[in-house]
BALOBA-1460 file (C-alpha; in Angstrom, 3 decimals):
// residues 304
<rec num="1" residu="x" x="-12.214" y="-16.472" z="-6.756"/>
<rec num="2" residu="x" x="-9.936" y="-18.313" z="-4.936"/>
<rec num="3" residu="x" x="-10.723" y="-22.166" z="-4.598"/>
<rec num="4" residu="x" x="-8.297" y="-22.990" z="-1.899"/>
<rec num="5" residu="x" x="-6.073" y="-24.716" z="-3.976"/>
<rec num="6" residu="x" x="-2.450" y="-23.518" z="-4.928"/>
<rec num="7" residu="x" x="-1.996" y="-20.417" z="-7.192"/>
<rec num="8" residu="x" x="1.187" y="-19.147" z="-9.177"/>
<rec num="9" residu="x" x="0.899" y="-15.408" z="-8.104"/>
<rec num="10" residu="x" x="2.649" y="-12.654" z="-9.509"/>
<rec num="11" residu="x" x="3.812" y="-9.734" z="-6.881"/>
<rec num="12" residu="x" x="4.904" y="-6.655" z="-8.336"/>
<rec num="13" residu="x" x="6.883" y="-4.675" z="-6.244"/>
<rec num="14" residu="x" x="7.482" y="-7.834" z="-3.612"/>
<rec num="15" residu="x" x="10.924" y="-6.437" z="-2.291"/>
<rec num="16" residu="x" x="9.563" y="-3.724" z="-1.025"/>
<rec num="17" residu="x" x="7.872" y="-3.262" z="2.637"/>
<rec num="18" residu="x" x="4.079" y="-4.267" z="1.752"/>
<rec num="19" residu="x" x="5.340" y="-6.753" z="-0.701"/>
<rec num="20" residu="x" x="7.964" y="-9.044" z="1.783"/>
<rec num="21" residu="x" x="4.749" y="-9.303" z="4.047"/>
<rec num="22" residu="x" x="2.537" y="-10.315" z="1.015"/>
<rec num="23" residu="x" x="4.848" y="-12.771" z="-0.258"/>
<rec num="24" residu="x" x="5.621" y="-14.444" z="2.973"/>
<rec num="25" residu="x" x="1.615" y="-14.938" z="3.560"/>
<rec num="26" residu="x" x="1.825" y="-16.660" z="-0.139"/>
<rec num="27" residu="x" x="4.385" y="-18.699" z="0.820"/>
<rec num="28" residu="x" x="2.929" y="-19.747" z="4.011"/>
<rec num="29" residu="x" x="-0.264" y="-20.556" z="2.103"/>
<rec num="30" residu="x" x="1.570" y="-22.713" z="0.007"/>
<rec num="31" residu="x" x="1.378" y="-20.918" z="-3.144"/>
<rec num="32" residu="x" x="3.880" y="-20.585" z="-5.986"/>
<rec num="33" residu="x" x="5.360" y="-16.967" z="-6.454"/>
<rec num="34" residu="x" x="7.416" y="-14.579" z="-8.785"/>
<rec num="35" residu="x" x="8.154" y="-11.224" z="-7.862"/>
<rec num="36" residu="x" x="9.227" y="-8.643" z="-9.914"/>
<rec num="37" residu="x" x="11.106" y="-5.833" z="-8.273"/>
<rec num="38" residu="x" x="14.281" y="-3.269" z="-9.263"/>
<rec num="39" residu="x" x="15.649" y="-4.911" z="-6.171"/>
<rec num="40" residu="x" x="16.131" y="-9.058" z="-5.628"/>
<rec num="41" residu="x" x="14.190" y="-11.116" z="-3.421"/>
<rec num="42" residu="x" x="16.101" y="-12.282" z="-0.596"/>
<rec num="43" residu="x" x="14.661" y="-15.870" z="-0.786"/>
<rec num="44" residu="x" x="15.233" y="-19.043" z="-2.979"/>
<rec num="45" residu="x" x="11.854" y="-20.094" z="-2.355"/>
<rec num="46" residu="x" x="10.640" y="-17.931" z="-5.271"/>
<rec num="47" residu="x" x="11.454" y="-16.454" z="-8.657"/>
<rec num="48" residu="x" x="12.438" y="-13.408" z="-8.437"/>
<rec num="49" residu="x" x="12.795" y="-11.262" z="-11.579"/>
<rec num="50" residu="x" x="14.934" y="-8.157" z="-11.185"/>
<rec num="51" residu="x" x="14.051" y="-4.786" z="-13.875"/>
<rec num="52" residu="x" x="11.854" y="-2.019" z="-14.204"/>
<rec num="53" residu="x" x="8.368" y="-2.234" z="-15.020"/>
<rec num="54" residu="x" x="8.313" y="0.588" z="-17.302"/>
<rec num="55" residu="x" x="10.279" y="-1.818" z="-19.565"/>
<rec num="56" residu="x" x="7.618" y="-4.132" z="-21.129"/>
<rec num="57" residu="x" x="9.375" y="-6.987" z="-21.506"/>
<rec num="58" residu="x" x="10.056" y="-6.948" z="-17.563"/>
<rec num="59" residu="x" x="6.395" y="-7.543" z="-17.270"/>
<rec num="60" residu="x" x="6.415" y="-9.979" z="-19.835"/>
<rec num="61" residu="x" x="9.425" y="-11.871" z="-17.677"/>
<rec num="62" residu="x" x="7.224" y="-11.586" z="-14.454"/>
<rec num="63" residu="x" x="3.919" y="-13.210" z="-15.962"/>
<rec num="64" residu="x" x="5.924" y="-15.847" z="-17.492"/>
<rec num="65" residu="x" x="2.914" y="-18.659" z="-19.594"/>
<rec num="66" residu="x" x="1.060" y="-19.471" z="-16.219"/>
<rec num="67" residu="x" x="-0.021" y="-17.043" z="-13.694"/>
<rec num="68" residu="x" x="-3.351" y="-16.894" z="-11.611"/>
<rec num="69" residu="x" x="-3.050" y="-13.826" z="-10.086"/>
<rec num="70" residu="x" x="-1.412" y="-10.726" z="-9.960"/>
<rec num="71" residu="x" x="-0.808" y="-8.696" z="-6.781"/>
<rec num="72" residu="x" x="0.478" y="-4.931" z="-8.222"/>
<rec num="73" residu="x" x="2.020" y="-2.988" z="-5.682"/>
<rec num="74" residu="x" x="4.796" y="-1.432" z="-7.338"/>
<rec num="75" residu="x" x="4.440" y="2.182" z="-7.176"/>
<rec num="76" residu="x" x="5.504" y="5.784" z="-6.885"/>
<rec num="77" residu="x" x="4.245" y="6.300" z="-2.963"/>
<rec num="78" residu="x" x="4.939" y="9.165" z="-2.015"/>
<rec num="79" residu="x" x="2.734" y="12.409" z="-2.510"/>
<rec num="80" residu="x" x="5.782" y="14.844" z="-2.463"/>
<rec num="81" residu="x" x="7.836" y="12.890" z="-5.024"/>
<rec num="82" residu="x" x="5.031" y="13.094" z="-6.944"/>
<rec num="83" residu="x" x="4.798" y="16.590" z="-7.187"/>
<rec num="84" residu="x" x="8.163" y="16.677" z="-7.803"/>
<rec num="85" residu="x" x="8.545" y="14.408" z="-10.982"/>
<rec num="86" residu="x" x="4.868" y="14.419" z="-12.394"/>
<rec num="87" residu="x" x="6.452" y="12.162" z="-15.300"/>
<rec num="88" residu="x" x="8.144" y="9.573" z="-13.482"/>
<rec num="89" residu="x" x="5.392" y="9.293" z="-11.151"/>
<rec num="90" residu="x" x="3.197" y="8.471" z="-14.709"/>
<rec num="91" residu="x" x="5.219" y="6.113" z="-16.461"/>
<rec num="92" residu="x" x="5.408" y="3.809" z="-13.110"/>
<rec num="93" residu="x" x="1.778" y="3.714" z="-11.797"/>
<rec num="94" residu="x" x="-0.217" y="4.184" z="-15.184"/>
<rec num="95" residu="x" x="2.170" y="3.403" z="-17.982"/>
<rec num="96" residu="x" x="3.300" y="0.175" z="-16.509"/>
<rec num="97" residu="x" x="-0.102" y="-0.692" z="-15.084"/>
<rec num="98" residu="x" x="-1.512" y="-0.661" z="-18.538"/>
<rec num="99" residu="x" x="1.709" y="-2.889" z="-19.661"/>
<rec num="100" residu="x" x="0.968" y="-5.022" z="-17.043"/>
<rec num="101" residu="x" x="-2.778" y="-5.319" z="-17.644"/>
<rec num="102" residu="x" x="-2.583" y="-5.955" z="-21.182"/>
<rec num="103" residu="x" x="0.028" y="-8.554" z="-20.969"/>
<rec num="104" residu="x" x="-1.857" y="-10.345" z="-18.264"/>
<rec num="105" residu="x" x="-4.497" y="-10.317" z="-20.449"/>
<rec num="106" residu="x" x="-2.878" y="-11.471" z="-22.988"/>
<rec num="107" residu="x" x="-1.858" y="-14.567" z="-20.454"/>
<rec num="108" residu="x" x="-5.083" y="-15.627" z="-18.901"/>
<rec num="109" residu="x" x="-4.470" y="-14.061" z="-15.672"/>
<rec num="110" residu="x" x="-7.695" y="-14.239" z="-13.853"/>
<rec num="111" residu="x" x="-7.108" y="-12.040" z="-11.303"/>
<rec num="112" residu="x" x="-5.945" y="-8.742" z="-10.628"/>
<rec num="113" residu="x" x="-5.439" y="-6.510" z="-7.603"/>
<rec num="114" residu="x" x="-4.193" y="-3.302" z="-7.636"/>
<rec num="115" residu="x" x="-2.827" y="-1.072" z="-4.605"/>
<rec num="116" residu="x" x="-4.585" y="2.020" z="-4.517"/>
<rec num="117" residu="x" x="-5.172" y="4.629" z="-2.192"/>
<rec num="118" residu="x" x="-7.778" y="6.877" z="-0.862"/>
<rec num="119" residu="x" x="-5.981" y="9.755" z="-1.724"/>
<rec num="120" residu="x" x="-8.040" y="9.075" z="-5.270"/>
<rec num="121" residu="x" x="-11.071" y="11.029" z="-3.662"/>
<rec num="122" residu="x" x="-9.144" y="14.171" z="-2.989"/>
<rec num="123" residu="x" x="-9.927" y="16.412" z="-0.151"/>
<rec num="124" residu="x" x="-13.260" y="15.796" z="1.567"/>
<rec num="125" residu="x" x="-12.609" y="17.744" z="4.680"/>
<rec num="126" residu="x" x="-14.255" y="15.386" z="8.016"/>
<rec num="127" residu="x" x="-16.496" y="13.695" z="5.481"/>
<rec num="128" residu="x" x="-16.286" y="9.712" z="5.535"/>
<rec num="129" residu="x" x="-14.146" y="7.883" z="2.594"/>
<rec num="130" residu="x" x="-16.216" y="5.177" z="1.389"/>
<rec num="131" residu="x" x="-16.289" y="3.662" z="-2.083"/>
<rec num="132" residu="x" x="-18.983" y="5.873" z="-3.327"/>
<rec num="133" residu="x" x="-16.986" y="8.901" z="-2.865"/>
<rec num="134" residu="x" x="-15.981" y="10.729" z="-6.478"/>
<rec num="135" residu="x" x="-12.599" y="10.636" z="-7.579"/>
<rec num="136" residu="x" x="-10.782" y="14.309" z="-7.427"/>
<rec num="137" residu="x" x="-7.296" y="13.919" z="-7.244"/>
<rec num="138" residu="x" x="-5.157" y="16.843" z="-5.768"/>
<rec num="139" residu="x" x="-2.046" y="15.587" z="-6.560"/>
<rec num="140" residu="x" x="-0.167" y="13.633" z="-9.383"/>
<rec num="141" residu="x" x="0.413" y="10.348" z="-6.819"/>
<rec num="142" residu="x" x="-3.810" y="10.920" z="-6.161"/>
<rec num="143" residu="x" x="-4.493" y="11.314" z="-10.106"/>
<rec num="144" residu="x" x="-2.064" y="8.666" z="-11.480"/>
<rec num="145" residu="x" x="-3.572" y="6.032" z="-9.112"/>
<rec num="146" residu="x" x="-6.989" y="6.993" z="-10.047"/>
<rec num="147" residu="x" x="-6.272" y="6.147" z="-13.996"/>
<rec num="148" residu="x" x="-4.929" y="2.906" z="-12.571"/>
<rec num="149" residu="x" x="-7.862" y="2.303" z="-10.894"/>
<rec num="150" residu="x" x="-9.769" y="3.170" z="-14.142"/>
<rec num="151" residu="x" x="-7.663" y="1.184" z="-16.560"/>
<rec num="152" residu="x" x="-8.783" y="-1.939" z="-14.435"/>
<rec num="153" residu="x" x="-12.241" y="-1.369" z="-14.672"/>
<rec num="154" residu="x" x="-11.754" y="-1.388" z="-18.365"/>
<rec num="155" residu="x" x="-9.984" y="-4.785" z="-18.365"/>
<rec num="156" residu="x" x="-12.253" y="-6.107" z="-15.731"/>
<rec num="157" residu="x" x="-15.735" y="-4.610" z="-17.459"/>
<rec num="158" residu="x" x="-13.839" y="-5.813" z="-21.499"/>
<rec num="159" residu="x" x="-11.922" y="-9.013" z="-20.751"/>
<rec num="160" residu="x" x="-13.538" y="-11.005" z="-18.457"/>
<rec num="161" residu="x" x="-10.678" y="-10.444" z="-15.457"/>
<rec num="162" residu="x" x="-11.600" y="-10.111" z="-11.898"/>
<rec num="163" residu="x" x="-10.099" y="-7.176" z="-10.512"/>
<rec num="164" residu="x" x="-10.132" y="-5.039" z="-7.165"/>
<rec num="165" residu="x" x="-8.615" y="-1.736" z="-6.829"/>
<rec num="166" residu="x" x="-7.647" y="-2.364" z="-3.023"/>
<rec num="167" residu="x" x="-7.430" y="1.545" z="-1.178"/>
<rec num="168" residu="x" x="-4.855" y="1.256" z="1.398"/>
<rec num="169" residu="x" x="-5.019" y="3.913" z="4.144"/>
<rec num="170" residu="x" x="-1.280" y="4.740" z="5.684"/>
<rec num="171" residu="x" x="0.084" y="1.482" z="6.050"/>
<rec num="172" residu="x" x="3.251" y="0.975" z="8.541"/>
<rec num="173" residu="x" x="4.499" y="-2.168" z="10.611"/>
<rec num="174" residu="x" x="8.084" y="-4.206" z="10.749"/>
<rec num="175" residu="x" x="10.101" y="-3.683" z="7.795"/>
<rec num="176" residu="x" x="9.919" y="0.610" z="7.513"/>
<rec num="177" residu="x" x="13.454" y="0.912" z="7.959"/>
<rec num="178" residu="x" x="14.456" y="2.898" z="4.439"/>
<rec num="179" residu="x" x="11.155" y="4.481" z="4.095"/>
<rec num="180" residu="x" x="10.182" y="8.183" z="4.971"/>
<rec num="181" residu="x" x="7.187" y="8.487" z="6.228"/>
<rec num="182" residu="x" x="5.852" y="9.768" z="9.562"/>
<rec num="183" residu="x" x="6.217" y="6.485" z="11.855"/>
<rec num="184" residu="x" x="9.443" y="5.431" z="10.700"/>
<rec num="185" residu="x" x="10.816" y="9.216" z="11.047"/>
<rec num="186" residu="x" x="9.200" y="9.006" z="14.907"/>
<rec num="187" residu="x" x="11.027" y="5.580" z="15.106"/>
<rec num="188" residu="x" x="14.346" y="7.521" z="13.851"/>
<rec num="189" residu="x" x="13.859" y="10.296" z="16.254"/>
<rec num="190" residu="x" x="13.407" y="8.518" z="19.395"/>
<rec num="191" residu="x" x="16.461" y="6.012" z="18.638"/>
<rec num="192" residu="x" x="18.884" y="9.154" z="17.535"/>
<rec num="193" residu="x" x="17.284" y="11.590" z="20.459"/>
<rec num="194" residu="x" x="16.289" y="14.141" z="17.589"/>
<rec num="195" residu="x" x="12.825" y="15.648" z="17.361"/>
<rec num="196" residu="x" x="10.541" y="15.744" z="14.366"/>
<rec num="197" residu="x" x="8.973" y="18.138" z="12.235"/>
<rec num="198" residu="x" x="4.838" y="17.872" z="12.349"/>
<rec num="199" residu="x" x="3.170" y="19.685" z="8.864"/>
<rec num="200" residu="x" x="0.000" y="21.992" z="10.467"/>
<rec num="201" residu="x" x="-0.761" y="22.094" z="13.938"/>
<rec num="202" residu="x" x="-0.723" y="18.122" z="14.377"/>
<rec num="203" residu="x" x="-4.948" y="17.521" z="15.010"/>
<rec num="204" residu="x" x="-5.536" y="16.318" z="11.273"/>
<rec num="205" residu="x" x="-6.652" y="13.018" z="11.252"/>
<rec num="206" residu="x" x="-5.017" y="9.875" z="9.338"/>
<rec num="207" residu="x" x="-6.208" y="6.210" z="9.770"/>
<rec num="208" residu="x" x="-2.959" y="4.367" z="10.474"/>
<rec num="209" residu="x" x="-2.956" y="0.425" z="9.220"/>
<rec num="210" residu="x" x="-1.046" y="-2.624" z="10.292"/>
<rec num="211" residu="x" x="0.497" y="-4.168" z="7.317"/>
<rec num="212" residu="x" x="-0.072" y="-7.387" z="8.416"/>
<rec num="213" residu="x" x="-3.487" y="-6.305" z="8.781"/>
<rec num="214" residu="x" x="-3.139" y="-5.160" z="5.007"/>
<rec num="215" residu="x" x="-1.961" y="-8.486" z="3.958"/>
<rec num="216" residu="x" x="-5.048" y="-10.214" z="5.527"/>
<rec num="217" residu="x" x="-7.420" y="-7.457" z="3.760"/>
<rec num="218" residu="x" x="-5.655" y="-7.998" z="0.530"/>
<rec num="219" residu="x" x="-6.456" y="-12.033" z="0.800"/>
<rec num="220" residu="x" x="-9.938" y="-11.679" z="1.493"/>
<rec num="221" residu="x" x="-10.615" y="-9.530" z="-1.730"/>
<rec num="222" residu="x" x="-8.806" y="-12.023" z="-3.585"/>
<rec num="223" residu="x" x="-10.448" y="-15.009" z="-1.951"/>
<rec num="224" residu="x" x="-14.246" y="-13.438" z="-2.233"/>
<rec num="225" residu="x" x="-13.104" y="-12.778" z="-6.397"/>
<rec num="226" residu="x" x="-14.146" y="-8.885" z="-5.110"/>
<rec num="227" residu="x" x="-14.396" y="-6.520" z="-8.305"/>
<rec num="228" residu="x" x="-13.891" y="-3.042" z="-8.036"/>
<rec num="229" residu="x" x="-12.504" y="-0.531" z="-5.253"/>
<rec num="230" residu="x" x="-12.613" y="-1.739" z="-1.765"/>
<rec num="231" residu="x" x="-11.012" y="0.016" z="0.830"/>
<rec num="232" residu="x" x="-8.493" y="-1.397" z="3.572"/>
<rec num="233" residu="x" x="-7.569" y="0.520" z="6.792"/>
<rec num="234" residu="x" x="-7.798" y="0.385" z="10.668"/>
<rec num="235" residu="x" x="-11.248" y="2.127" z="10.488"/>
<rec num="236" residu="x" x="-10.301" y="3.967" z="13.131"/>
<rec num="237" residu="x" x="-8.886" y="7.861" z="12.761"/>
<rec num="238" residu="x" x="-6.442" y="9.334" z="15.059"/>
<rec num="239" residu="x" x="-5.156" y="12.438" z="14.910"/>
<rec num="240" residu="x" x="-1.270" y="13.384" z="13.864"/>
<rec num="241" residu="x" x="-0.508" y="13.664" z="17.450"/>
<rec num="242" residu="x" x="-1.875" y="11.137" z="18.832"/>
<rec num="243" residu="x" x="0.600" y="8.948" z="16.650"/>
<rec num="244" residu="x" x="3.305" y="10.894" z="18.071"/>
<rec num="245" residu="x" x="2.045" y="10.466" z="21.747"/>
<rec num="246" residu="x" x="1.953" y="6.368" z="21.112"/>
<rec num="247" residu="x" x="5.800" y="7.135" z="19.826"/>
<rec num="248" residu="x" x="6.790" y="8.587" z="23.181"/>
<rec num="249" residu="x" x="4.955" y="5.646" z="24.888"/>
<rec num="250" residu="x" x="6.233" y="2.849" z="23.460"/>
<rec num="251" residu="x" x="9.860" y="4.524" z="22.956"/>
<rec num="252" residu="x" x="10.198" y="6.058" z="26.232"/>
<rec num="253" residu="x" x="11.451" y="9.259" z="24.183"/>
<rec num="254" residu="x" x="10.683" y="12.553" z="24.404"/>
<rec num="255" residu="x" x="10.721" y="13.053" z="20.867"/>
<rec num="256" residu="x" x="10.296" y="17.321" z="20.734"/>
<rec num="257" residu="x" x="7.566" y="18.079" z="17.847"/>
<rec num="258" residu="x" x="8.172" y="21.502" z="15.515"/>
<rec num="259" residu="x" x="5.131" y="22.377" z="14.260"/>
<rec num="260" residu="x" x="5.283" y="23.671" z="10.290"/>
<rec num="261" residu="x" x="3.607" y="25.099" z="7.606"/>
<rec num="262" residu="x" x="1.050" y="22.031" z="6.192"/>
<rec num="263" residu="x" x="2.665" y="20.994" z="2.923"/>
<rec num="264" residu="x" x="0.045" y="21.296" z="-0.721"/>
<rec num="265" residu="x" x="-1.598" y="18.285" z="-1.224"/>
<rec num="266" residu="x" x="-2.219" y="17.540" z="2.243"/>
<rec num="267" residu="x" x="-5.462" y="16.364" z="3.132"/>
<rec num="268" residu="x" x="-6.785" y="17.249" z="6.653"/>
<rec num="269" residu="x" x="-8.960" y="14.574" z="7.596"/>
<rec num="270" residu="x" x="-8.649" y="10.562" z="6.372"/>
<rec num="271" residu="x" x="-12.155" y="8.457" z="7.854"/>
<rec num="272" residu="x" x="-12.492" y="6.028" z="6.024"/>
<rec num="273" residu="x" x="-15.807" y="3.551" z="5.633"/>
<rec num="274" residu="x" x="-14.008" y="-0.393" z="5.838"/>
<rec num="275" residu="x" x="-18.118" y="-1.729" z="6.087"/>
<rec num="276" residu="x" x="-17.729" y="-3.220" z="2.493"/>
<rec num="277" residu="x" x="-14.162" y="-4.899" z="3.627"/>
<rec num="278" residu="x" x="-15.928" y="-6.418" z="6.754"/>
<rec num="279" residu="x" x="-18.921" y="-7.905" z="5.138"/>
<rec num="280" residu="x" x="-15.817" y="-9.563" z="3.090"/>
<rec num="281" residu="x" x="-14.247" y="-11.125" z="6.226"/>
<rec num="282" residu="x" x="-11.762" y="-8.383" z="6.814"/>
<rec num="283" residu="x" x="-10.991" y="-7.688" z="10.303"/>
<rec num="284" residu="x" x="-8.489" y="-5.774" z="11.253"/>
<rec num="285" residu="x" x="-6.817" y="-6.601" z="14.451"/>
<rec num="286" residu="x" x="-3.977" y="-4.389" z="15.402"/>
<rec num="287" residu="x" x="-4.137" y="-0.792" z="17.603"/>
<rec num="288" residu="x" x="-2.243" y="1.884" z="17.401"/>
<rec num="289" residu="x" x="0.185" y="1.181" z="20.307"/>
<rec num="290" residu="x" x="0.967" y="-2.489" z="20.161"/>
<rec num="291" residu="x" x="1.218" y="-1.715" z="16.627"/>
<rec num="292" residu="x" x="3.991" y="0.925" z="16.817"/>
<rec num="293" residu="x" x="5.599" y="-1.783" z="19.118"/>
<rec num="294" residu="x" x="5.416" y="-4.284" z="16.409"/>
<rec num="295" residu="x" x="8.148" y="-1.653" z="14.649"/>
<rec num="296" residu="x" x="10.070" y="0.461" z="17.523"/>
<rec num="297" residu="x" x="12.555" y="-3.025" z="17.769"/>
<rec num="298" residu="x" x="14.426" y="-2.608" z="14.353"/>
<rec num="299" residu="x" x="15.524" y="0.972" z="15.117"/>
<rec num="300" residu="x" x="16.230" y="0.417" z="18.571"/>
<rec num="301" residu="x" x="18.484" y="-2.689" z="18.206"/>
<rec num="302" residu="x" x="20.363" y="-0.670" z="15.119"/>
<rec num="303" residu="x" x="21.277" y="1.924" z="18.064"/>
<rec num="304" residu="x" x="23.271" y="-0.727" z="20.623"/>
């Protein structure tokens, strides 16, 4: 548990879109931070260690003699590039993880939380996601975070560690300009005057979080010293189009929607349960719209 005082935290993957907004509440906080990323941080305010974690000794670099905590995000994301390189997807979220969790070990780490997902529980059709749900993977991305989560438990349950697998639901917010997913390709659409393709007929349902609202979720796991999966979303479900009708709104584009074949892997319905999160502090704070609005200014001023 967090006692207030300053902590030398380790992010993983800290470049990246979750991880700027996760470092920058660590900094603001006051506490002292590495990340390790394929990419450099774009601050001197922390250490940044550059590599791969598949490479051990990366790890090793990142964790340096004194770290409290470690804050794993780095990750194959995506369900599609998953499917498509089963192996790569492997060696990054299990492979390393167990690097990672053995060599924090190995340090006296005393903390350790893991980005997860609720795609570990597979598809339940309309059913509600909550942390006693079984874990059946449908895809590689699904299955490889799943042995993550499982490795943890293991290190957490053998070596004394406090650990919380932390499920994010679809996260999105500033800072989605190079990623691929379905807000930042509605962002693209409306600023180029292009359209976008919609996978099945639009009325599945996906809880859409703000990530600054992840970044709060993520500190009150660590600050409670949670153990074990907790999940982190909006708690409310909308359905595919009703993302794309905030689009239009907040863009003011028409943004015309081609309707295609739902791709494998896709689950229909995400509700999610976010009870054990609130009981933990958690409160999530951002809607759909002013949310969206939060993001629409990076691709619009990239257009003038």
């Amino acid at each position: 548990m967090s006692d207030g005082n300053p902590s030398r935290v380790l992010v993983t993957g800290g470049a990246g879109f979750i991880g700027r907004r996760v470092v920058r509440g660590l900094l603001d906080a006051g506490h002292t931070v590495t990340v390790v990323d394929r990419n450099p941080f774009p601050s001197e305010r922390v250490t940044s260690v550059v590599g791969d974690l598949c490479d051990p000794a990366v790890a090793g670099d990142g964790l340096g003699q004194a770290t409290d905590v470690v804050i794993h995000l780095a990750a194959v994301t995506s369900v599609l590039r998953s499917m498509e390189d089963p192996i790569g997807t492997y060696k990054l979220n299990v492979d390393a993880t167990f690097n990672l969790l053995e060599t924090a070990k190995n340090r006296g780490v005393r903390t350790f939380l893991l980005a997860s997902t609720n795609a570990v529980t597979g598809d339940v059709g309309n059913a509600t996601i909550s942390e006693k749900i079984p874990l059946r993977p449908l895809t590689p991305y699904g299955a490889t975070k799943a042995a993550g989560e499982m490795l943890l438990s293991a290190y957490v349950g053998s070596y004394g560690m406090r650990g919380a697998a932390l499920r994010f639901a679809n996260v999105y917010g500033p800072g989605m300009e190079a990623k691929d997913s379905f807000v930042p390709r509605l962002m693209r659409a409306a600023r180029d005057g292009k359209g976008v393709q919609i996978y099945g007929d639009g009325t599945q349902l996906r809880d859409l979080v703000h990530v600054d609202d992840i970044v709060a979720g993520i500190f009150a796991a660590w600050h409670a010293g949670h153990n074990g999966p907790l999940i982190l979303g909006s708690g409310e479900s909308v359905t595919v189009n009703d993302i794309l009708d905030a689009a239009r709104a907040v863009t003011g584009a028409e943004i015309p929607a081609e309707y295609v074949s739902a791709k494998p892997g896709e689950m229909p319905a995400v509700v999610i349960d976010i009870s054990a999160a609130r009981e933990l502090g958690y409160q999530p704070r951002m809607d759909l719209k002013a949310g969206i609005a939060t993001v629409w200014p990076e691709f619009s001023e990239k257009a003038k």
